[in-house]
C-alpha positions as CSV (number, residue, x, y, z in Angstrom):
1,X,-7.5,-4.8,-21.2
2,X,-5.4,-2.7,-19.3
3,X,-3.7,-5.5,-16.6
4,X,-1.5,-2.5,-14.2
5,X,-3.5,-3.2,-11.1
6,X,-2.3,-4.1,-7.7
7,X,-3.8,-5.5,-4.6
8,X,-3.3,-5.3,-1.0
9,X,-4.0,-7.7,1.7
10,X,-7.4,-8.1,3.3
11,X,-5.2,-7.5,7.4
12,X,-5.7,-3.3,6.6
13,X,-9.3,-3.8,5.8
14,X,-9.8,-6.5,8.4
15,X,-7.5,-4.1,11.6
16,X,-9.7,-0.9,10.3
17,X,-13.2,-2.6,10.7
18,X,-11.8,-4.4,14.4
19,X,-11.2,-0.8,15.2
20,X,-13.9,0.6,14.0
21,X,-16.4,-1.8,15.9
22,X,-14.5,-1.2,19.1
23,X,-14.9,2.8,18.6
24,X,-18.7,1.7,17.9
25,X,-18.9,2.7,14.8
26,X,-21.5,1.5,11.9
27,X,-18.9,-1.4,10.2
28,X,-21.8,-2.5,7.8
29,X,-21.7,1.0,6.3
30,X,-18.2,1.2,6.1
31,X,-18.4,-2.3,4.0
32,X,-20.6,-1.9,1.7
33,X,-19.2,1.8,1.2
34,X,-15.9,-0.1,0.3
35,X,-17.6,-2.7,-1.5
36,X,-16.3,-5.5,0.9
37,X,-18.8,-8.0,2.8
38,X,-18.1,-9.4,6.2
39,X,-17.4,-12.9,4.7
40,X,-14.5,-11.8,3.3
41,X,-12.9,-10.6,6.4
42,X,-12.7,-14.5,7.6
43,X,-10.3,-15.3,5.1
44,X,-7.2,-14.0,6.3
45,X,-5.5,-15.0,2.5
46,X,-7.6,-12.8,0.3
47,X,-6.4,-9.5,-1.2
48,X,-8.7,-6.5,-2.2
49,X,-8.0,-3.8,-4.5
50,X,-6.1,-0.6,-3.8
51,X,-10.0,1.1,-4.4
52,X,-11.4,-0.8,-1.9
53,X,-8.9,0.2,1.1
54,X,-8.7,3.9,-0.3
55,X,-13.3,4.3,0.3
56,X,-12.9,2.1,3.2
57,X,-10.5,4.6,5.3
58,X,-11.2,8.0,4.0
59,X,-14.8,6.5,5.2
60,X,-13.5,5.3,8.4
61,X,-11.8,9.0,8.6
62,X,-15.0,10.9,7.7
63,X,-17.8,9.3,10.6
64,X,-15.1,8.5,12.8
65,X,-13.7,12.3,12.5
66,X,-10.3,10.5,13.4
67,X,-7.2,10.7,10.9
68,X,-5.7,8.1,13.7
69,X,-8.7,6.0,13.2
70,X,-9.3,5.2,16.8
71,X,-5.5,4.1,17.7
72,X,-3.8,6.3,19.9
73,X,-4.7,8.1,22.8
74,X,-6.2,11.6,21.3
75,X,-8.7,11.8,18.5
76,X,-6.6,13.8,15.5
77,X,-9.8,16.0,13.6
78,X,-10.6,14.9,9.9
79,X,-9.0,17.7,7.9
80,X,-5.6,18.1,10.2
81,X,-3.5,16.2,7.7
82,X,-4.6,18.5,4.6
83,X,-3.9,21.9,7.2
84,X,-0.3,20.1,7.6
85,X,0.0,19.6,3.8
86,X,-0.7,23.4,3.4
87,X,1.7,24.7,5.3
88,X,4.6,22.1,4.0
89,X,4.2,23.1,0.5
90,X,5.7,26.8,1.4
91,X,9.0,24.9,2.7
92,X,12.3,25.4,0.5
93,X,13.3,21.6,0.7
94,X,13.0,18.4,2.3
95,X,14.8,18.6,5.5
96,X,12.0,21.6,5.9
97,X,9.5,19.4,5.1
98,X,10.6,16.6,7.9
99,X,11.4,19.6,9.9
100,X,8.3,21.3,10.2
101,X,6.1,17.9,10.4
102,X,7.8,17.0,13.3
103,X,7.2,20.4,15.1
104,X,3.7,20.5,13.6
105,X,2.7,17.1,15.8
106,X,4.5,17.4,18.8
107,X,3.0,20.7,19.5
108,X,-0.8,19.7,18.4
109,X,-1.3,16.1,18.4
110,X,-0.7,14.8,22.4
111,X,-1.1,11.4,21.0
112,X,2.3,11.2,19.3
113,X,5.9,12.1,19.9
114,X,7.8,12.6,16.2
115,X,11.6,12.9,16.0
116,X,13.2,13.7,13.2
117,X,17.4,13.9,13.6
118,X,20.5,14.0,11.4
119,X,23.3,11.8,12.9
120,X,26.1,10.5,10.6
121,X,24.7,11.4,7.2
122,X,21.5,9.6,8.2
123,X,18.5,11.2,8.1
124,X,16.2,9.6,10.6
125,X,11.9,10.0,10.7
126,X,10.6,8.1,14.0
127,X,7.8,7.9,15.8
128,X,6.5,7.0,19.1
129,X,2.7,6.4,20.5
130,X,1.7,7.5,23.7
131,X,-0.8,4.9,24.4
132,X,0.7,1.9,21.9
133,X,-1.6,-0.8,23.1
134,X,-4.4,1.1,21.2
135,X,-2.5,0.8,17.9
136,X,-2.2,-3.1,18.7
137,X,-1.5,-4.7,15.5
138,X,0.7,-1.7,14.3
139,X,-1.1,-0.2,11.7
140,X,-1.0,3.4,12.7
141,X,3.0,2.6,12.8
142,X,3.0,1.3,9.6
143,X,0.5,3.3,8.0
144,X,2.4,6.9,9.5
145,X,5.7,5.4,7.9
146,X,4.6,4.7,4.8
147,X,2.6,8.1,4.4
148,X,5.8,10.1,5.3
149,X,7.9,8.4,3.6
150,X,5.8,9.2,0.1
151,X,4.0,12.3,0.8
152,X,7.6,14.1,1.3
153,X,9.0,12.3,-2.0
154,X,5.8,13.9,-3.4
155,X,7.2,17.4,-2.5
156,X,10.1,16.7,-3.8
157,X,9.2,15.4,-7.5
158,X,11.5,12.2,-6.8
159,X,11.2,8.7,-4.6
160,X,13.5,9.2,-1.6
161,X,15.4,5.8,-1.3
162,X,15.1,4.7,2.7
163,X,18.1,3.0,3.7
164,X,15.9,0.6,6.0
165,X,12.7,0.7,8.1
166,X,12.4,0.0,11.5
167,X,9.3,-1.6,13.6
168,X,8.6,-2.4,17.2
169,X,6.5,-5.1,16.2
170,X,7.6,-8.7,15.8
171,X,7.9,-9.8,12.1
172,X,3.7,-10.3,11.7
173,X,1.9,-12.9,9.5
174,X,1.4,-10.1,6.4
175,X,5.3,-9.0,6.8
176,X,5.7,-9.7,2.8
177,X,3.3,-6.8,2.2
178,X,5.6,-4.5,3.7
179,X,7.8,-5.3,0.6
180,X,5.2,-3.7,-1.4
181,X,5.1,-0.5,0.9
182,X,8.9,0.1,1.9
183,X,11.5,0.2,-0.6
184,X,14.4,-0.9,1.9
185,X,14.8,-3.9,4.4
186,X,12.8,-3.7,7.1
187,X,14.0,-4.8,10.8
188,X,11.5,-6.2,13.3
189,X,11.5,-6.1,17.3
190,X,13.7,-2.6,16.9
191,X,13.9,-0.3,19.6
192,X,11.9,2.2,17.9
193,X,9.6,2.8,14.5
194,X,11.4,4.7,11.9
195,X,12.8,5.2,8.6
196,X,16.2,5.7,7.7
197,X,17.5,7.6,4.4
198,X,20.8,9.4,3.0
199,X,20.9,13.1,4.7
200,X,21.9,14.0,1.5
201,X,18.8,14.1,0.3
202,X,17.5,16.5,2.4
203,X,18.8,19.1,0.7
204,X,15.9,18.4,-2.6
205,X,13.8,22.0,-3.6
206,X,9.9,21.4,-3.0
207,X,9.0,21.1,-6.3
208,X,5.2,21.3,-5.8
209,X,2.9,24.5,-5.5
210,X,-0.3,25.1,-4.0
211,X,-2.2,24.8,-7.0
212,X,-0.8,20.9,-7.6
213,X,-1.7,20.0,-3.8
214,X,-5.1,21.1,-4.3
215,X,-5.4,18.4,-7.4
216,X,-3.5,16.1,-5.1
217,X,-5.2,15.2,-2.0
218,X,-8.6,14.5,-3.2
219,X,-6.9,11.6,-4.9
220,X,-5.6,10.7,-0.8
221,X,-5.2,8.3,0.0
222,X,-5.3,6.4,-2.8
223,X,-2.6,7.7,-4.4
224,X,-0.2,6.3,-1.2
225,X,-1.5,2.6,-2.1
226,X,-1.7,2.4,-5.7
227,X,2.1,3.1,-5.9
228,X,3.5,-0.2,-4.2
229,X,6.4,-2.3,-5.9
230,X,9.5,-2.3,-4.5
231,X,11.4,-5.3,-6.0
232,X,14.8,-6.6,-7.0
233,X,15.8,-6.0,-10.3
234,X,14.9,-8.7,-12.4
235,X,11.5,-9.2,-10.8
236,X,10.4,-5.7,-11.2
237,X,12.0,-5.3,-15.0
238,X,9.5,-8.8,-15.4
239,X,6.9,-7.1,-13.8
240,X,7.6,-4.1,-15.3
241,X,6.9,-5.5,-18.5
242,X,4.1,-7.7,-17.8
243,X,2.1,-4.6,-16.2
244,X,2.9,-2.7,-19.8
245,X,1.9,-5.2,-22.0
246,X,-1.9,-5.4,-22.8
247,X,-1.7,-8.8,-23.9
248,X,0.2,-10.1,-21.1
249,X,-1.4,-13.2,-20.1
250,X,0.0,-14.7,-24.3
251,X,3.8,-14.0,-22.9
252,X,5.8,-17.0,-22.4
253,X,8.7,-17.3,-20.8
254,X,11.0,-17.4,-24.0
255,X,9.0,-13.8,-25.2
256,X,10.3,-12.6,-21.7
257,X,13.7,-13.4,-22.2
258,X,14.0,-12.2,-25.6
259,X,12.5,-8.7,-24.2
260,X,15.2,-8.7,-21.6
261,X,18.3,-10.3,-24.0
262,X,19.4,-12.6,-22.3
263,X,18.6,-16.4,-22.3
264,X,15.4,-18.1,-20.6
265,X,17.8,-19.9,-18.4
266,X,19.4,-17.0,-17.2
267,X,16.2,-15.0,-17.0
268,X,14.8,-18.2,-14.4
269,X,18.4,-18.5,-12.5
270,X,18.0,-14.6,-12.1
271,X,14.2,-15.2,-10.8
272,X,15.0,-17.9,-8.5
273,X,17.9,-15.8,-7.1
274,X,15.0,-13.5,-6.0
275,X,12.8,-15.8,-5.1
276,X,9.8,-16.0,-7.7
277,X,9.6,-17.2,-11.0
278,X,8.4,-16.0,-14.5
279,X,4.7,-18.1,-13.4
280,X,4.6,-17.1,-10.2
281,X,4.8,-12.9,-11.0
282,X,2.4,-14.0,-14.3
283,X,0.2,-15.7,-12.0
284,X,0.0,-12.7,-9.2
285,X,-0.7,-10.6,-12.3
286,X,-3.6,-12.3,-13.4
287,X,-4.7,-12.7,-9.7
288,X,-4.7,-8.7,-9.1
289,X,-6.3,-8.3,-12.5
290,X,-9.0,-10.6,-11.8
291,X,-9.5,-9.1,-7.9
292,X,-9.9,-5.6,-10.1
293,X,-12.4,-7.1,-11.9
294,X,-14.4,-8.7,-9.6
295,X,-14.6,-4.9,-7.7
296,X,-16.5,-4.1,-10.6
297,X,-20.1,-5.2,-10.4
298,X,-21.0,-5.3,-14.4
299,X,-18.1,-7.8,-15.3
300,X,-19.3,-11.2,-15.4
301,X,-17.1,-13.7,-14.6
302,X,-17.3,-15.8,-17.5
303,X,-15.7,-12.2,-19.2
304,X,-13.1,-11.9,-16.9
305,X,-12.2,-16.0,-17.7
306,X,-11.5,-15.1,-21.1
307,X,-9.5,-11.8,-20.7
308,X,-7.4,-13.8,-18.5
309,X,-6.4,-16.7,-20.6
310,X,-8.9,-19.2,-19.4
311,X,-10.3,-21.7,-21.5
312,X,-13.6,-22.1,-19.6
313,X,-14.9,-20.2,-16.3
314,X,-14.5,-23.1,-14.2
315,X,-11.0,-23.8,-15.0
316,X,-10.9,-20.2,-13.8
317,X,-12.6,-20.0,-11.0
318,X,-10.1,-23.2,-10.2
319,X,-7.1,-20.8,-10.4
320,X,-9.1,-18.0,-8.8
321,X,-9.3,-20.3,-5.4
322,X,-5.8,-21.7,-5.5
323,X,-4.8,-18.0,-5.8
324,X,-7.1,-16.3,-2.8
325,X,-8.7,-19.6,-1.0
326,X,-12.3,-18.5,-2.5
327,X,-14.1,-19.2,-6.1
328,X,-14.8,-15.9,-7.8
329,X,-18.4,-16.1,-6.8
330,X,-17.6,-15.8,-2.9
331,X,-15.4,-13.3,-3.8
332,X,-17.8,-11.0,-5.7
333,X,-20.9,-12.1,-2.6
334,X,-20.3,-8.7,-1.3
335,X,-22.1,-5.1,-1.9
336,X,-21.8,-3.9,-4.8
337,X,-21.2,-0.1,-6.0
């Protein structure tokens, strides 16, 4: 079993199809082309694979022939991001990079005004929608943020650290994903959507070539959601650890302490300091694992008990409900690929 899997809330899926059906576009296709059902969609609480959200919105790109998926004010063709990504690669360094995205937009793309400004040894990427009503629940914001905050770091070989992210929005119901896509606080209600890093970083070579882009973005854009996880220490070295061991779901508490020298009862003081605990990050481990699994059509579920640690399918489909709000078997109702 190989348990380093990750899931993302069901709010992307369920803000891409609402678009999509307002842009009149066929959302059945774009479903079953993801391997999501409508019935999942009503159940605000569930969390699909990083797989799933990758086919949904390079589907939603390809018929709607929209990178901006319907939320802004211009249509942006399908294929404009990877003529961007070809001219970047020929910059010397980041500030480059940042540089010449920022031209690259305002000049083209009537829909958007980027800024990108050094001020203070902060390096600052914003962005502002023409028509920002369209992008109602924020996605494109969040979605444009996250994507150039990791497609630079790409060109650079490293993770840029962001000293904070800003949004417009007011702190939403799935704020605690944005934990999993921004590795600094994020501030709600802001005057503007940004992100904010050390200037000093701008001066990082491109490290990438033309031949390495070309194997790079036909894995986009799956690549900018399977690499989610920023935690405090102690969480992610737990994680960390968990996500490496293929027998995971046999570690105890004492095994993890041991691993990390130091006593259980520091390990839990630690944990609670950041807000979890040992069960709770086993627990969302076995929850992802099992949401991978359930992607797959050919698993049965009585399989996917035992690889988890479960005793009996029902006493897993017990934990499966507590975890998402559904038994496996609603879960898995959907079309499968």
């Amino acid at each position: 079993m190989h348990p380093h899997h990750h899931s993302i809330s069901i709010h992307f899926a369920h803000c891409l199809i609402s678009k999509a059906q307002e842009c009149g576009l066929d959302t059945q296709h774009l479903l079953s082309h993801a391997g999501l059902s409508p019935a999942l969609l009503e159940n605000r609480e569930l969390r699909i694979t990083p797989e799933q959200l990758s086919r949904l919105l390079l589907e939603l790109w390809r018929i709607g022939d929209d990178e901006f998926m319907g939320m802004s004010s211009h249509t942006v063709r399908f294929g404009v991001f990877g003529l961007l990504a070809r001219q970047l690669v020929h910059c010397a360094n980041l500030k480059e990079v940042y540089r010449y995205c920022s031209r690259f937009y305002n000049l083209v793309m009537p829909a958007i005004d980027v800024e990108f400004t050094v001020h203070n040894n902060q390096a600052t990427f914003a962005l502002a929608l023409n028509e920002p009503e369209k992008d109602n629940l924020g996605m494109l914001r969040e979605l444009f943020l996250l994507i150039w905050h990791r497609f630079p770091s790409w060109f650079v070989g490293q993770r840029v650290p962001l000293q904070q992210v800003t949004l417009k929005l007011a702190k939403p119901q799935h704020f605690a994903e944005h934990r999993l896509m921004y590795p600094a606080p994020v501030h709600y209600e802001h005057s503007r959507d940004s992100i904010v890093f050390d200037a000093a970083f701008l001066d990082l070579p491109v490290v990438q070539t033309s031949a390495t882009l070309l194997e790079y973005l036909p894995q986009l854009p799956l690549e900018w959601f399977k690499r989610q996880a920023y935690y405090p220490v102690f969480t992610r070295r737990v994680k960390d650890y968990l996500e490496t061991n293929a027998e995971f779901v046999g570690v105890n508490m004492e095994d993890m302490a041991n691993q990390l020298q130091m006593t259980s009862r520091t390990l839990r003081r630690k944990l609670t300091e950041e807000g979890t605990s040992f069960q709770l990050l086993k627990d969302e481990m076995r929850r992802d694992t099992a949401i991978h699994y359930l992607s797959q059509p050919n698993q049965p579920i009585s399989q996917i008990a035992t690889l988890l640690g479960f005793s009996e399918p029902a006493a897993f489909a017990r934990a499966f409900k507590q975890w998402t709000g559904v038994p496996p078997s609603v879960y898995r109702s959907g079309p499968k690929r």
